[in-house]
C-alpha positions in Angstrom: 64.9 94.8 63.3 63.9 91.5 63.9 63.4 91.7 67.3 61.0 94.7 66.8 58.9 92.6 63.9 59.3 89.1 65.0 56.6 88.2 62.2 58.6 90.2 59.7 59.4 88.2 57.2 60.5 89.1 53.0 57.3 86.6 52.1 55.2 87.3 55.6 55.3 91.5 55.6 53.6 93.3 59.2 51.6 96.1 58.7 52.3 99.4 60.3 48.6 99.0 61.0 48.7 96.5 63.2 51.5 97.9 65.4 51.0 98.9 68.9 52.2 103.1 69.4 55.1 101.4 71.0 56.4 99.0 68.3 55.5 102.1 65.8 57.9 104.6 67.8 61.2 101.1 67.8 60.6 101.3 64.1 60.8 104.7 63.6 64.2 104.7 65.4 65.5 101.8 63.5 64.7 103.6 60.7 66.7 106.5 61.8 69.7 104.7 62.5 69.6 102.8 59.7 69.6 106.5 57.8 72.4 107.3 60.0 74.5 104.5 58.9 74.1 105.1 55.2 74.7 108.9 55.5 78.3 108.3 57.7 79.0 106.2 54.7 78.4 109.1 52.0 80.4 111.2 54.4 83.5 108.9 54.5 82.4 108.4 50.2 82.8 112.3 49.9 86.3 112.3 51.9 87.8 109.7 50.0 86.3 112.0 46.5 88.3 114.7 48.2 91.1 113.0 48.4 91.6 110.8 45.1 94.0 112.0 43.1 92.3 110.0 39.7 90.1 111.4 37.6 88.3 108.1 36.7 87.6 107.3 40.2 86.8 110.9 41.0 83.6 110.2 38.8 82.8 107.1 39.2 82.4 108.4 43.2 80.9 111.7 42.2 77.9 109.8 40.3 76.9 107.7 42.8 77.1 110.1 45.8 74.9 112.2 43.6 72.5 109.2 43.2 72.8 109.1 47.1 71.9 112.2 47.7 68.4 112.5 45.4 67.7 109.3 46.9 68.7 110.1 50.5 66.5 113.2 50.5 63.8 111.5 49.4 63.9 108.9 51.9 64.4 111.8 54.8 60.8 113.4 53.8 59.2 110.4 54.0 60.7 109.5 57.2 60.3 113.0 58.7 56.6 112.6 57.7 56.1 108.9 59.7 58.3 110.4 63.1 55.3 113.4 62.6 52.6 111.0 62.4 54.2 108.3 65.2 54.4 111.7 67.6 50.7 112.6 66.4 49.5 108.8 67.5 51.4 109.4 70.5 49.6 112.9 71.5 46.2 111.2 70.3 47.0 108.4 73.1 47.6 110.8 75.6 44.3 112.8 74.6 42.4 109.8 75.2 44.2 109.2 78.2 46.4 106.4 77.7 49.7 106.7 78.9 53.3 103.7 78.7 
């Protein structure tokens, strides 16, 4: 991600504001992937629940993947909303003419 927010920094944060439609539309996919990474890893978290054969680990699994999941849905509205609003920019730009 760095190479999309150069300026990005954990002291030094870039605004969404100040991105250009372009940079806006990179972060939005980094985003995605990053969601897609964390949900192949719940998927391989349920297979391995499936296939334990201890109870205490069974649990210990089964809590967390639930935590994932309330978390993980929350974290899809929100990005479902900013992919709405990146494509509503976009469709503004092309309104006004402006075209990459």
């Amino acid at each position: 991600m760095s190479e999309i927010l150069p300026t990005d920094t954990p002291i030094v944060r870039t605004s969404i504001a100040r991105m250009t439609p372009e940079v806006l539309t990179d972060y939005v996919q980094t985003l995605q992937t990053r969601r897609l990474e964390a949900y192949k890893i719940y998927q391989l978290g349920q297979e391995a629940k499936k296939k334990s054969k201890d109870s205490k680990d069974i649990a210990m699994i089964a809590k967390t993947l639930a935590s994932f999941e309330k978390k993980y849905e929350s974290v899809k509205k929100a990005l479902d909303a900013l992919e709405k609003m990146a494509t509503d920019i976009q469709a503004a730009r092309i309104a006004m003419g402006e075209f990459y």
